[in-house]
C-alpha positions, 0 to 999 in steps of 0.5 A, spaced: 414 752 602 413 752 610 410 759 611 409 761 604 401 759 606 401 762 612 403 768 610 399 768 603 393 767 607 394 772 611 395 778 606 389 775 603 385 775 609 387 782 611 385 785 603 379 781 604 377 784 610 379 792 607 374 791 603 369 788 606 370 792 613 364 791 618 361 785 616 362 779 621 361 774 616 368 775 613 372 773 619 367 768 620 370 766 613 377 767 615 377 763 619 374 757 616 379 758 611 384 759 617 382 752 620 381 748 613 389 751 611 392 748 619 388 741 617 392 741 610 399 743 614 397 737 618 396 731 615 400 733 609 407 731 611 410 735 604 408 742 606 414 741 613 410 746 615 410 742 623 416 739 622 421 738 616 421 732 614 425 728 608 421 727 603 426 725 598 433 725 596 436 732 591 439 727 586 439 727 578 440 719 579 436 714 577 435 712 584 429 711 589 427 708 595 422 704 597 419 704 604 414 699 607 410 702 613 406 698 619 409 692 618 412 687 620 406 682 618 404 675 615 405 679 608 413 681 609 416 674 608 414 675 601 417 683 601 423 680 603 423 675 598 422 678 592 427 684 595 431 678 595 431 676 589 433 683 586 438 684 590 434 691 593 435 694 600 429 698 603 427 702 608 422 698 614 417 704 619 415 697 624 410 698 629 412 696 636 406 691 637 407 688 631 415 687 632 413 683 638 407 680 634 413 677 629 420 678 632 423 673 627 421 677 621 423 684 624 430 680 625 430 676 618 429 685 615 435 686 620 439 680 618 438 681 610 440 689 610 434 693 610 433 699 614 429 700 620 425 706 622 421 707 628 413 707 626 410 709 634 409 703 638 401 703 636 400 707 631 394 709 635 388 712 630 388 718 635 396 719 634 393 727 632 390 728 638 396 726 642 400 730 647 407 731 646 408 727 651 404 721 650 407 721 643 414 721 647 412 714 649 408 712 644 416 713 639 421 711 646 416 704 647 418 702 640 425 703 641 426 699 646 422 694 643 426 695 636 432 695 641 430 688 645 428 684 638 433 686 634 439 690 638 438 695 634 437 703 634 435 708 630 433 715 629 429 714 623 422 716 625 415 716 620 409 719 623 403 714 622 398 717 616 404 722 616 401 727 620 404 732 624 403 738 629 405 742 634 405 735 639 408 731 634 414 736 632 415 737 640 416 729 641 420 728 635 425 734 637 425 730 645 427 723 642 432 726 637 428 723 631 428 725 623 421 725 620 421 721 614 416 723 610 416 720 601 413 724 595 411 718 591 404 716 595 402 709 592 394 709 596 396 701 596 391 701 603 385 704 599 387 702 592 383 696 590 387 693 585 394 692 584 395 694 577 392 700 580 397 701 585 403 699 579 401 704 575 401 710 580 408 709 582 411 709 575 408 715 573 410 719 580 417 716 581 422 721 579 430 721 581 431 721 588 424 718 590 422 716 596 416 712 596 410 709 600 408 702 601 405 698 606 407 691 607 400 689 609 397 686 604 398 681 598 396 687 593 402 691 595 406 685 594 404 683 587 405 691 585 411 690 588 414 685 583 411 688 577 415 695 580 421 691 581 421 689 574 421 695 572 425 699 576 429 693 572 428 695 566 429 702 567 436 702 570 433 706 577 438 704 582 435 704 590 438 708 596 435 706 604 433 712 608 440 712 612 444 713 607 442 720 606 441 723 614 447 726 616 451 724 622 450 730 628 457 733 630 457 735 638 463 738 640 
C-alpha cells in the first residue's frame, strides 16, 4: 500500500497529460491532485506511506487492543477502574505535560500493569508543521518526564492526531521509536453520545484490532463499560502493544 498511490497517480497523470498535451490547465489539475493524495498520506496513519507504523496484530484470534490516548487525566481513574474490574491490560500514549499534571495516576497505570507509550510532550496543535528537530525534543522530553515519574522507558511512540511526514519519520528514526498507529478509530473526541462511540467500535472491531480511545472524558468511559461487557460477552481476549514489537538484536 506504501506506494501503490504514488505510482497510480503517476501513470494517470502521465496518460491524463498524453491526452491532453498543451494545456496548462492539466498540470495545474495534476498538481492539486498531487497535494490532495500528500495531505490523505499524512494524516492517514494506515496508508505507512511516511512511516510504517503497527496498526494492527496479524492474528485469527479474538483479541484486540484497547489504547487511550492524551492522558493521563482526571477521567483515567475511572478507566483504570473499570480495566480493573475486567481484568484487562491497555495501552496508555501520555502526554508529557499531563504526566507531570497527574503523576500519581501515570504511576497508578504503571503499578497496575498496563503499558505506556510516548505521545510527545505537548501534543502541539502544530505537531505537522514541526521539524525533525523540534519533533526529536518534543518525543526526548516526554521520555525523561515518563523516566522521572515513573521510572520507566519505552520505545512505543504514537504520533498525535496520527500524523505523519517527512519530519516526523525523521524524528521517530533518531529516537529509536516504533509508530503505533489502530485501525478501529472510535472518533470519541467528536462523537456526541456515548452509545454512538460503542457502536462504531463493535461493528469495526476484528481479530488483532488495535483501537483508538482517549481517556479524556466521561463519554469514552461510559462506551468503555458497555464494550468491555461485550468484549466479555463475545470471548474477545485483549493484547498490549509491547507484546507484539519484536526485540532489535545488535551483534
Amino acid at each position: 500500500m506504501k506506494h501503490y498511490l504514488f505510482i497510480l497517480f503517476y501513470l494517470f497523470c502521465n496518460l491524463f497529460i498524453y491526452g491532453f498535451q498543451g494545456s496548462i490547465w492539466v498540470y495545474v489539475f495534476c498538481f492539486i491532485l498531487f497535494s490532495l493524495i500528500v495531505v490523505w498520506a499524512s494524516f492517514d496513519i494506515r496508508l505507512g506511506y511516511f512511516v510504517n507504523s503497527i496498526t494492527h496484530k496479524r492474528t485469527k484470534t479474538k483479541e484486540i487492543a484497547l489504547t487511550f490516548d492524551d492522558g493521563p487525566t482526571e477521567f483515567t481513574p475511572a478507566v483504570l477502574d473499570l480495566l480493573n474490574e475486567y481484568k484487562v491490560r491497555a495501552t496508555f500514549f501520555c502526554i508529557g505535560k499531563q504526566v507531570e499534571k497527574h503523576p500519581e495516576i501515570f504511576r497508578r497505570i504503571i503499578t497496575e500493569g498496563h503499558t505506556v507509550g510516548n505521545h510527545t510532550y505537548s501534543h502541539s496543535n502544530q505537531t505537522g508543521f514541526l521539524s525533525a528537530s523540534r519533533m526529536v525534543e518534543e518525543i526526548e522530553k516526554c521520555d525523561e518526564v515518563m523516566l522521572k515519574t515513573g521510572n520507566i522507558q519505552t520505545v512505543l511512540y504514537r504520533p498525535p492526531f496520527g500524523v505523519t511526514n517527512p519530519n516526523i519519520a525523521r524524528a521517530i528514526k533518531r529516537t529509536g521509536k516504533k509508530s503505533i498507529g489502530w485501525n478501529v478509530r472510535s472518533l470519541d473526541t467528536v462523537t456526541g453520545q456515548a452509545p454512538a462511540v460503542y457502536k462504531r467500535i463493535i461493528k469495526k472491531i476484528r481479530p488483532g484490532s488495535i483501537v483508538l480511545l482517549h481517556d479524556t472524558s466521561e463519554k469514552t468511559t461510559l462506551a468503555l463499560k458497555d464494550l468491555l461487557l461485550f468484549l466479555k460477552d463475545k470471548k474477545y481476549g485483549t493484547y498490549t502493544i509491547d507484546s507484539i514489537i519484536k526485540p532489535e538484536h545488535h551483534d
